[in-house]
KEBA-571206 format. One record per residue (C-alpha): x, y, z; chain; residue number from 1; residue in one letter. Coordinates in nm, 2 decimals. Layout:
(zaza (X, Y, Z), "A", NUM, "a")
...
//
This chain:
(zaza (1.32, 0.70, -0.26), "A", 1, "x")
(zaza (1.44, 1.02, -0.25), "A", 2, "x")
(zaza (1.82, 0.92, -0.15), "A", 3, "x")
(zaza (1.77, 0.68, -0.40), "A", 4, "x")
(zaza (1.74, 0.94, -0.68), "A", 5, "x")
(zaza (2.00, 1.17, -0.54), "A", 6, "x")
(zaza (2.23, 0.90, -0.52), "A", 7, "x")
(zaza (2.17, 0.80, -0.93), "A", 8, "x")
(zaza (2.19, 1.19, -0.98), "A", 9, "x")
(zaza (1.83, 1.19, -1.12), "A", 10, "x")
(zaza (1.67, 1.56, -1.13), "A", 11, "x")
(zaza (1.34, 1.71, -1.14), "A", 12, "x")
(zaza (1.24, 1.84, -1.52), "A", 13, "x")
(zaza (1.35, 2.15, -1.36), "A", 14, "x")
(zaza (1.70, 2.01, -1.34), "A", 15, "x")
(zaza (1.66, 2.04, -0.97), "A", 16, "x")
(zaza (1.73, 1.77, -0.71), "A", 17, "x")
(zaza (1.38, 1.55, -0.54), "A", 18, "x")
(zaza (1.24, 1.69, -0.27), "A", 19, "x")
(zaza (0.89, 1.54, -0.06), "A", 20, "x")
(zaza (0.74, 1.77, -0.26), "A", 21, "x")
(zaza (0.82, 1.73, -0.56), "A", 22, "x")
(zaza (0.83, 1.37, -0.61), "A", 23, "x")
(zaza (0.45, 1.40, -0.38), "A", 24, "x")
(zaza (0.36, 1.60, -0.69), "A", 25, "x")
(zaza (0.51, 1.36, -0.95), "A", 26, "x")
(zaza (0.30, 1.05, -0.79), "A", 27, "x")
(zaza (0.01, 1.27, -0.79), "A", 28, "x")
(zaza (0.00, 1.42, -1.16), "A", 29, "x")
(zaza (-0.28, 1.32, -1.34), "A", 30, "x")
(zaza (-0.08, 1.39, -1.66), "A", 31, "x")
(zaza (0.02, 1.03, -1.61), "A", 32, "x")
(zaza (-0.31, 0.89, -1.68), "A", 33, "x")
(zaza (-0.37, 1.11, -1.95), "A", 34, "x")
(zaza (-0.52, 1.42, -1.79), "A", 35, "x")
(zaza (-0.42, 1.73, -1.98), "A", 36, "x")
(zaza (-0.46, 2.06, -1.73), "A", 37, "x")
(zaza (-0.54, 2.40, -1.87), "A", 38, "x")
(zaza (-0.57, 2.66, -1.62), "A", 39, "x")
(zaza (-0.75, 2.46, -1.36), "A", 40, "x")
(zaza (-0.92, 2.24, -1.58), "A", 41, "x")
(zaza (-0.91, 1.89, -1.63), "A", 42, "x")
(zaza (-1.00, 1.69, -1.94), "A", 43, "x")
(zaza (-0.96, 1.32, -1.94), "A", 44, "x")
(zaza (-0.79, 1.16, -2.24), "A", 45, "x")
(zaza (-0.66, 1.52, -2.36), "A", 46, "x")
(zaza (-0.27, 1.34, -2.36), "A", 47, "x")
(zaza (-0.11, 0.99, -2.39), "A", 48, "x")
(zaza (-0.14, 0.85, -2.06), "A", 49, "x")
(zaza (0.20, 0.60, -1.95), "A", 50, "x")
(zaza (0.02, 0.45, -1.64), "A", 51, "x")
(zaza (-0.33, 0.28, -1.57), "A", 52, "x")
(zaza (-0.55, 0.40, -1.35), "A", 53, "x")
(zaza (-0.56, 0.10, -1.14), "A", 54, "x")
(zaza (-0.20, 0.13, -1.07), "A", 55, "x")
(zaza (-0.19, 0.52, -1.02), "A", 56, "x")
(zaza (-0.53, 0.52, -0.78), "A", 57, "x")
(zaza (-0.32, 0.27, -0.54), "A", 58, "x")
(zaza (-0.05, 0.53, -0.54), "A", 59, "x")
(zaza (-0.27, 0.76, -0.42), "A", 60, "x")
(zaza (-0.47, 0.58, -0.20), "A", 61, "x")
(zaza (-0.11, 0.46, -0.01), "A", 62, "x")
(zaza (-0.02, 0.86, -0.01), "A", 63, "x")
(zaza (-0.34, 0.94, 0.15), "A", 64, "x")
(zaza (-0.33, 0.63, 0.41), "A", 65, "x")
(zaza (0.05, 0.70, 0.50), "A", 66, "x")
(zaza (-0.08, 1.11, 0.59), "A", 67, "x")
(zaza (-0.23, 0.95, 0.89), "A", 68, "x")
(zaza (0.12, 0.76, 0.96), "A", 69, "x")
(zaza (0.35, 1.04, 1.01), "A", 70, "x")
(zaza (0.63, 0.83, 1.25), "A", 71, "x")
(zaza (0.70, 0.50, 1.03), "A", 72, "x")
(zaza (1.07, 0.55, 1.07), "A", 73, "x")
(zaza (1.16, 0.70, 1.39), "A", 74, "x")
(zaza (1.48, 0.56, 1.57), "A", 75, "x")
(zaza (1.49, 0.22, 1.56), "A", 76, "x")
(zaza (1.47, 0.15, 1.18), "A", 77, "x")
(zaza (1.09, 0.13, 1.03), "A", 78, "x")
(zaza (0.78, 0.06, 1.22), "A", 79, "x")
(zaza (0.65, -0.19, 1.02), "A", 80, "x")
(zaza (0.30, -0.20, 1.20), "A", 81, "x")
(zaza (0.25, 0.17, 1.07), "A", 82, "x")
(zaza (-0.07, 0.19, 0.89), "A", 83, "x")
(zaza (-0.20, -0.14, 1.03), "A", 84, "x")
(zaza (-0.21, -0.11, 1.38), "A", 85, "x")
(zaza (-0.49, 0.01, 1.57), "A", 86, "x")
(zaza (-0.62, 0.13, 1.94), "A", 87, "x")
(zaza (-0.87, -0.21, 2.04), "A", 88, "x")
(zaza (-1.07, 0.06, 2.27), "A", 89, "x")
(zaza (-1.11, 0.40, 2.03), "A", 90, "x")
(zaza (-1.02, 0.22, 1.70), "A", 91, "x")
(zaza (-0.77, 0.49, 1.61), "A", 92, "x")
(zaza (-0.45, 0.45, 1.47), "A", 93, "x")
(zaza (-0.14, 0.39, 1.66), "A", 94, "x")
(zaza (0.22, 0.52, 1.53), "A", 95, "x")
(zaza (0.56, 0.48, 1.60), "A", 96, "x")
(zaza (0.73, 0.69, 1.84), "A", 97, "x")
(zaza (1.15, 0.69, 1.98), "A", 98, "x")
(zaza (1.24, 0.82, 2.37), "A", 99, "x")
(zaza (1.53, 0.86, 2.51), "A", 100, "x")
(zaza (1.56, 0.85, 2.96), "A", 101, "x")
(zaza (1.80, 1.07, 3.12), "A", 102, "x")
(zaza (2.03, 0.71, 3.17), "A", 103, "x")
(zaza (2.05, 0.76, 2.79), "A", 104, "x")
(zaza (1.84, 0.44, 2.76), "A", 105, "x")
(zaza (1.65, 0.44, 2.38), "A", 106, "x")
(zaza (1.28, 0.30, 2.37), "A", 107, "x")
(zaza (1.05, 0.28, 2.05), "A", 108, "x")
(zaza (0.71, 0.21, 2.10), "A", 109, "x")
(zaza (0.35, 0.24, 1.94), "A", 110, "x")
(zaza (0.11, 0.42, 2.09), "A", 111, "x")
(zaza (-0.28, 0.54, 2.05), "A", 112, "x")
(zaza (-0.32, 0.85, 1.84), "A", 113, "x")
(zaza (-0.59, 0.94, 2.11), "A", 114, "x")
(zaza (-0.38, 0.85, 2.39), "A", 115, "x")
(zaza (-0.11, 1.12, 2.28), "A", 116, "x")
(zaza (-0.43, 1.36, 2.30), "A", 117, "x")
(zaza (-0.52, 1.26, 2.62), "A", 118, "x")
(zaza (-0.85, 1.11, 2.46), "A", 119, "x")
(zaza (-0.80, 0.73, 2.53), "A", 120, "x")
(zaza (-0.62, 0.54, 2.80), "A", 121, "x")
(zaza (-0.45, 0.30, 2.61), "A", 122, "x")
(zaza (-0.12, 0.18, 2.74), "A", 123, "x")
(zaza (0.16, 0.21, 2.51), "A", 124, "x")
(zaza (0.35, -0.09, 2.37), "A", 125, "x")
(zaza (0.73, -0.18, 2.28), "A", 126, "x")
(zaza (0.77, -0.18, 1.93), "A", 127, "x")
(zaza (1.00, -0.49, 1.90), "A", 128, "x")
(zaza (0.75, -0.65, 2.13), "A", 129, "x")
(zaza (0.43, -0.64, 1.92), "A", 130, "x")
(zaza (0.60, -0.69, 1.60), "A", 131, "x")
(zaza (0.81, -0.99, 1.76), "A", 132, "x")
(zaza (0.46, -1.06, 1.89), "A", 133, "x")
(zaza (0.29, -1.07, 1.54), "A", 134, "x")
(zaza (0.51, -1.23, 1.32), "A", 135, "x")
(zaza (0.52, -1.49, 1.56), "A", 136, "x")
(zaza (0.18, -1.59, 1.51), "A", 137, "x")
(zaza (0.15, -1.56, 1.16), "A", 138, "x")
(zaza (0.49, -1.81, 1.15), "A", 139, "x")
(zaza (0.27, -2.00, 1.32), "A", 140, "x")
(zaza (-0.01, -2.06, 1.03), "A", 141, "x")
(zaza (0.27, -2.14, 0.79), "A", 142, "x")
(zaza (0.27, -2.49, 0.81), "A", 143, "x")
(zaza (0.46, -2.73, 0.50), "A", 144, "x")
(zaza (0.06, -2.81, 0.46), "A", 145, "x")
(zaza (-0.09, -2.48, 0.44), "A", 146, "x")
(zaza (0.26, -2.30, 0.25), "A", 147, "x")
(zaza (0.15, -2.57, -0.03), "A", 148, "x")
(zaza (-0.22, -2.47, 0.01), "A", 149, "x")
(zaza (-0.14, -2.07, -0.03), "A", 150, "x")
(zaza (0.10, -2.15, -0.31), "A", 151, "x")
(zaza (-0.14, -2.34, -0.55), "A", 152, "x")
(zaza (-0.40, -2.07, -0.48), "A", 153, "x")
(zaza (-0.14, -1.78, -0.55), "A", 154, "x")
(zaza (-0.06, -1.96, -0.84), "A", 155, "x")
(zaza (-0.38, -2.03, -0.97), "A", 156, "x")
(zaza (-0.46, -1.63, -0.95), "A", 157, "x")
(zaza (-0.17, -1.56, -1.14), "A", 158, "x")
(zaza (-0.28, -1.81, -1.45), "A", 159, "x")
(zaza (-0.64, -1.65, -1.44), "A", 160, "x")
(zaza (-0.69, -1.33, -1.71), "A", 161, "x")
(zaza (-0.62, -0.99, -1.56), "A", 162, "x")
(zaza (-0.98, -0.87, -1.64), "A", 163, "x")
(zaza (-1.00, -0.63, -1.39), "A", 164, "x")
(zaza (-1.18, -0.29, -1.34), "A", 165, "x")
(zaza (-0.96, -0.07, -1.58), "A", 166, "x")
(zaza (-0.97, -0.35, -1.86), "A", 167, "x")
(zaza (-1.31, -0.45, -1.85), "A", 168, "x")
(zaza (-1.38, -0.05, -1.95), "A", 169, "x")
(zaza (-1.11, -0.05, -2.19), "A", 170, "x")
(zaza (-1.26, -0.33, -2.35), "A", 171, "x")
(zaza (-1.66, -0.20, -2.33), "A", 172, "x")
(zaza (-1.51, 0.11, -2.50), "A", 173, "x")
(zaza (-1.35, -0.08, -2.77), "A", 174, "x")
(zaza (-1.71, -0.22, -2.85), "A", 175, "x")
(zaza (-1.83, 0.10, -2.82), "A", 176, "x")
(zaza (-1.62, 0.23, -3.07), "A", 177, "x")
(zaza (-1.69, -0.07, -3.30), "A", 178, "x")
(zaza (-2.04, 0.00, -3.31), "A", 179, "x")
(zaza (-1.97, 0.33, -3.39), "A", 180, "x")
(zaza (-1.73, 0.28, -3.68), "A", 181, "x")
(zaza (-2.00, 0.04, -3.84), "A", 182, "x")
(zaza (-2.22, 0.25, -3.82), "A", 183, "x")
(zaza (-2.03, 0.56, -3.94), "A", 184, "x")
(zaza (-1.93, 0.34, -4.25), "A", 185, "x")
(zaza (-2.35, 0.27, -4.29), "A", 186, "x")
(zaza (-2.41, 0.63, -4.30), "A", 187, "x")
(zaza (-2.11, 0.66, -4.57), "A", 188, "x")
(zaza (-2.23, 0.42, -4.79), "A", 189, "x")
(zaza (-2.59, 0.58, -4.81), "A", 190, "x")
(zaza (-2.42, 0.93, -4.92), "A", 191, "x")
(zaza (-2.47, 1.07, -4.59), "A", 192, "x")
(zaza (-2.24, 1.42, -4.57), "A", 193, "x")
(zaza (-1.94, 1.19, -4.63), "A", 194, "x")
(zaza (-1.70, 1.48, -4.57), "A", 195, "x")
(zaza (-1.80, 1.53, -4.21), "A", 196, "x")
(zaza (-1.87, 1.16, -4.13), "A", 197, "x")
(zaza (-1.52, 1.07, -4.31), "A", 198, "x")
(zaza (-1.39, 1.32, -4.05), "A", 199, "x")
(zaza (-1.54, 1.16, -3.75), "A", 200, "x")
(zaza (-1.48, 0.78, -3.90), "A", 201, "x")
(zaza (-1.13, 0.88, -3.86), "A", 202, "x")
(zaza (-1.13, 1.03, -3.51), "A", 203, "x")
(zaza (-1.31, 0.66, -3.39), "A", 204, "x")
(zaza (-1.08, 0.45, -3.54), "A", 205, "x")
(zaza (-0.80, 0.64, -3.38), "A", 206, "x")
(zaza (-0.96, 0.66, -3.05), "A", 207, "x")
(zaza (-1.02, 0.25, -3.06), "A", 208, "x")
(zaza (-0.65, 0.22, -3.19), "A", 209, "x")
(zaza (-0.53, 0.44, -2.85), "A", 210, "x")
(zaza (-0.77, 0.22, -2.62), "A", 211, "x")
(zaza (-0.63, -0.14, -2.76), "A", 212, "x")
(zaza (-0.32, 0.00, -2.70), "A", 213, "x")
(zaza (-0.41, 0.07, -2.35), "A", 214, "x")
(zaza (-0.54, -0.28, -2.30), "A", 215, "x")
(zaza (-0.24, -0.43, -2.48), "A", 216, "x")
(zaza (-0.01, -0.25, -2.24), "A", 217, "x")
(zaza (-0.24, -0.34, -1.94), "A", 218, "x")
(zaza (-0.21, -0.69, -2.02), "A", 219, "x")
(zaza (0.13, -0.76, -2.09), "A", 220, "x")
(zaza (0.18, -0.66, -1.74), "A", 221, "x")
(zaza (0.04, -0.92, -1.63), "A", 222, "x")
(zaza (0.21, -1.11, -1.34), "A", 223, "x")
(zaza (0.28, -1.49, -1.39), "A", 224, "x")
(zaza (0.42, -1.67, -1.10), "A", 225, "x")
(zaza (0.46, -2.05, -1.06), "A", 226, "x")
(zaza (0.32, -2.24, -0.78), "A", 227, "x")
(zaza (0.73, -2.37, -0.75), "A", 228, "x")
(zaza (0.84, -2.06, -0.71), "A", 229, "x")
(zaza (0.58, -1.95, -0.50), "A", 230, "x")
(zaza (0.67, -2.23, -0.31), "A", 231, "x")
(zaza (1.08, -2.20, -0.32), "A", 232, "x")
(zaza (1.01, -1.78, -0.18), "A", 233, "x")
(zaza (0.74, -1.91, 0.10), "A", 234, "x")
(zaza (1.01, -2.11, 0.20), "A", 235, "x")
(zaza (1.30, -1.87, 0.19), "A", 236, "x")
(zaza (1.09, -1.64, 0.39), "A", 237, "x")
(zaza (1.01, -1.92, 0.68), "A", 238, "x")
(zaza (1.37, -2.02, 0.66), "A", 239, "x")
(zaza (1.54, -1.72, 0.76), "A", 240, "x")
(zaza (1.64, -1.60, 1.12), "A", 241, "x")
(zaza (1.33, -1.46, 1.34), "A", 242, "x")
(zaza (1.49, -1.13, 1.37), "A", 243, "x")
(zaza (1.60, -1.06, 1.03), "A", 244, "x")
(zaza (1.40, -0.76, 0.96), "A", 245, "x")
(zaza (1.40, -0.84, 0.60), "A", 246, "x")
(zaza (1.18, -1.12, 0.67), "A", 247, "x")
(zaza (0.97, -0.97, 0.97), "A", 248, "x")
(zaza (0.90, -0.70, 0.71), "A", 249, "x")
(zaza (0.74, -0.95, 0.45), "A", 250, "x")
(zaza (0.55, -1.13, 0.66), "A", 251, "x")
(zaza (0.38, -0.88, 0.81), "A", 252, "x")
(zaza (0.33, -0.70, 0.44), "A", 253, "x")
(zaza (0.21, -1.04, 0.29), "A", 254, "x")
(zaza (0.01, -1.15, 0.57), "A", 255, "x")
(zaza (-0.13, -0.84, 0.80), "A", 256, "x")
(zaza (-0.42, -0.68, 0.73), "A", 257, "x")
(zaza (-0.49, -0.49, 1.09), "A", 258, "x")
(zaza (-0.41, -0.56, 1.44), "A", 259, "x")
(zaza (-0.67, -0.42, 1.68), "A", 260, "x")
(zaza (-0.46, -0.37, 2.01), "A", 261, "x")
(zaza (-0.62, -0.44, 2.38), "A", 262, "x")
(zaza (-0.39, -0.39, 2.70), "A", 263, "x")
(zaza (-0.43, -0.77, 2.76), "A", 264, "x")
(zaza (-0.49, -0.90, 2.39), "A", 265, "x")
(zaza (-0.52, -0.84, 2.05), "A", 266, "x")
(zaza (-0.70, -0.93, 1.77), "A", 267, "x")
(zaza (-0.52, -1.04, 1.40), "A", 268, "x")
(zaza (-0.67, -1.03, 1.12), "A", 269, "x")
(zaza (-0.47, -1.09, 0.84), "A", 270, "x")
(zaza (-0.54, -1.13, 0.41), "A", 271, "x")
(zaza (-0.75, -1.42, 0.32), "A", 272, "x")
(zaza (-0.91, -1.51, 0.03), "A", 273, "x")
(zaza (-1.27, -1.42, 0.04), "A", 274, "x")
(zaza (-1.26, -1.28, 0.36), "A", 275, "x")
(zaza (-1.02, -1.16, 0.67), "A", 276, "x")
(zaza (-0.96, -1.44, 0.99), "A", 277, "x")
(zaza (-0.94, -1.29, 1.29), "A", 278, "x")
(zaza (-0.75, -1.45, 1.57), "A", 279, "x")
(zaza (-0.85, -1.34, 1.95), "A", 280, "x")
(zaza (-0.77, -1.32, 2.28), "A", 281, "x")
(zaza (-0.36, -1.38, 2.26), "A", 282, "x")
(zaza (-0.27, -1.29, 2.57), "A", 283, "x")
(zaza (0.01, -0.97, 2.62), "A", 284, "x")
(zaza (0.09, -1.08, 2.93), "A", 285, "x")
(zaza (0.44, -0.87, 2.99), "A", 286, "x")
(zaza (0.34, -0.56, 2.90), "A", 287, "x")
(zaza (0.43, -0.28, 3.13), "A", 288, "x")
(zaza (0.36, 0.07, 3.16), "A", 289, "x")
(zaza (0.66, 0.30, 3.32), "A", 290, "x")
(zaza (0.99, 0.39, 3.31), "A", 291, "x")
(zaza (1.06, 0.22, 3.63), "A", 292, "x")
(zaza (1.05, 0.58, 3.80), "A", 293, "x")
(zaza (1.27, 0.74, 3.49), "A", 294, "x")
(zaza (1.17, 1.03, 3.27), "A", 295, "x")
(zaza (1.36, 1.16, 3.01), "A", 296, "x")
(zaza (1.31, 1.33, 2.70), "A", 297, "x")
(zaza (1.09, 1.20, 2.44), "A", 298, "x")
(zaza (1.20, 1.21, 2.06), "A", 299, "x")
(zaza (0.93, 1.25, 1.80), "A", 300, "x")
(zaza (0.64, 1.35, 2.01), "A", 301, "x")
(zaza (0.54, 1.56, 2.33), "A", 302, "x")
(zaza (0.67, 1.54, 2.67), "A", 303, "x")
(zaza (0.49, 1.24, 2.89), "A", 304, "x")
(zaza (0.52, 1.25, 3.25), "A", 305, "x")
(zaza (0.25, 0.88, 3.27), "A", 306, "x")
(zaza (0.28, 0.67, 3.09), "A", 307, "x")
(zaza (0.57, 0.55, 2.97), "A", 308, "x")
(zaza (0.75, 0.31, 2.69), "A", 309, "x")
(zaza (0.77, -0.07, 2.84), "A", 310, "x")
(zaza (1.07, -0.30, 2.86), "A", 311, "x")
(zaza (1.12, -0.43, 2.50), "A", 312, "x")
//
């Protein structure tokens, strides 16, 4: 992202060119969701907000998920199991890590947080094995029959009203505020201090004007995707060479949930409708541990005499 916006030339509203840190504190200003900040203190609704709260709480839930993923583009491209692939013994993550032997021979490979710390004796895995490995089987439940099935039920989503969390508040707060203008309008018409309740009519019927435009906005962002071409892009994706990373990348974003890693198995679990299917006990059978008697310089992470990356 950053390349991206120092390639277009786009600055900071310092006039200054993105750094992590800045564009971290651009995903993470609460400005956006209309937050004003005084000195330390927050108070909701004190501003316009641009974004939903839906949308900016998954920003900051990926920020705070990809802290624990520090190597997701080490070497060999991206590790696109980062974030979703996990130690079967200690449940802790495992990240992406390059070495280089003293032949000058490159390995990547995933490997147990833990492990790293001496805390776990998980064996370390190739990195185009295990991805190979998991696309592989998640081809494998893509069938004509069941690329129809998951299109008609993507589909189906899509037609459904977008009444979730943020717009079922926005629109109990529009009630709200309609009770409250009625009433307001009650107390007016029995000579009730009309100056002061004119006052606060006003400030209501502003404040429900704001949150229908809030839901309005909300709305109209809603996504709306046929079951054709659904379809035609389920296809495209199957059709395309195994190793174009393109399409290893979106099956494993589409499809993966979590992989939980054993030095013999592993157990997929990947997005279903009500619930996540786990598939067990595929068998690893070629993993191996060492660098057939190399050592050599590891890039990215500490010096490891045992063990070592395996053949890819």
């Amino acid at each position: 992202m950053i390349r991206d916006l120092k390639r277009r030339r786009v600055k900071t509203s310092l006039g200054k060119e993105f750094s992590p840190n800045s564009l971290s504190h651009l995903l993470s200003n609460k400005r956006y969701i209309g937050v004003y900040l005084y000195k330390g203190k927050e108070t909701p609704g004190g501003m316009p907000r641009i974004l939903d709260d839906d949308l900016f709480y998954r920003v900051q839930s990926m920020m705070n998920k990809n802290k624990n993923a520090p190597a997701r583009t080490h070497g060999e491209g991206e590790y696109l199991l980062t974030t979703k692939l996990f130690c079967g013994h200690c449940k802790e993550m495992m990240v992406g890590y390059g070495g280089t032997s003293k032949t000058g021979r490159q390995y990547h490979y995933y490997m147990c947080k833990n492990a790293r710390k001496k805390k776990c004796g998980k064996k370390i895995v190739s990195k185009s094995y295990i991805e190979g490995r998991v696309v592989n089987e998640c081809l494998k439940m893509l069938t004509e029959e069941k690329i129809r099935f998951i299109a008609k039920k993507v589909a189906e989503e899509c037609a459904k009203s977008p009444d979730n969390l943020t717009a079922k508040a926005l629109k109990k707060a529009i009630r709200e505020a309609d009770t409250a203008i009625e009433n307001l309008w009650k107390a007016i018409e029995q000579g009730q201090a009309v100056e002061m309740l004119t006052d606060r009519l006003n400030k209501r019927m502003a404040e429900k004007a704001e949150l229908e435009a809030q839901l309005a906005i909300g709305e109209n962002k809603k996504i709306t995707l046929t079951e054709a071409q659904i379809l035609a892009f389920l296809d495209y994706v199957c059709e395309m060479p195994f190793d174009d990373f393109n399409k290893r990348r979106a099956i494993i974003n589409i499809f993966v949930q979590s992989i939980y890693l054993y030095d013999d198995h592993f157990t997929l679990i990947i997005n279903a409708s009500k619930k996540p299917l786990s598939i067990d006990n595929i068998p690893l059978d070629d993993i191996e541990t060492a660098f057939e008697g190399e050592t050599g310089a590891l890039e990215g992470c500490s010096s490891l005499s045992t063990p070592a990356p395996p053949k890819s």
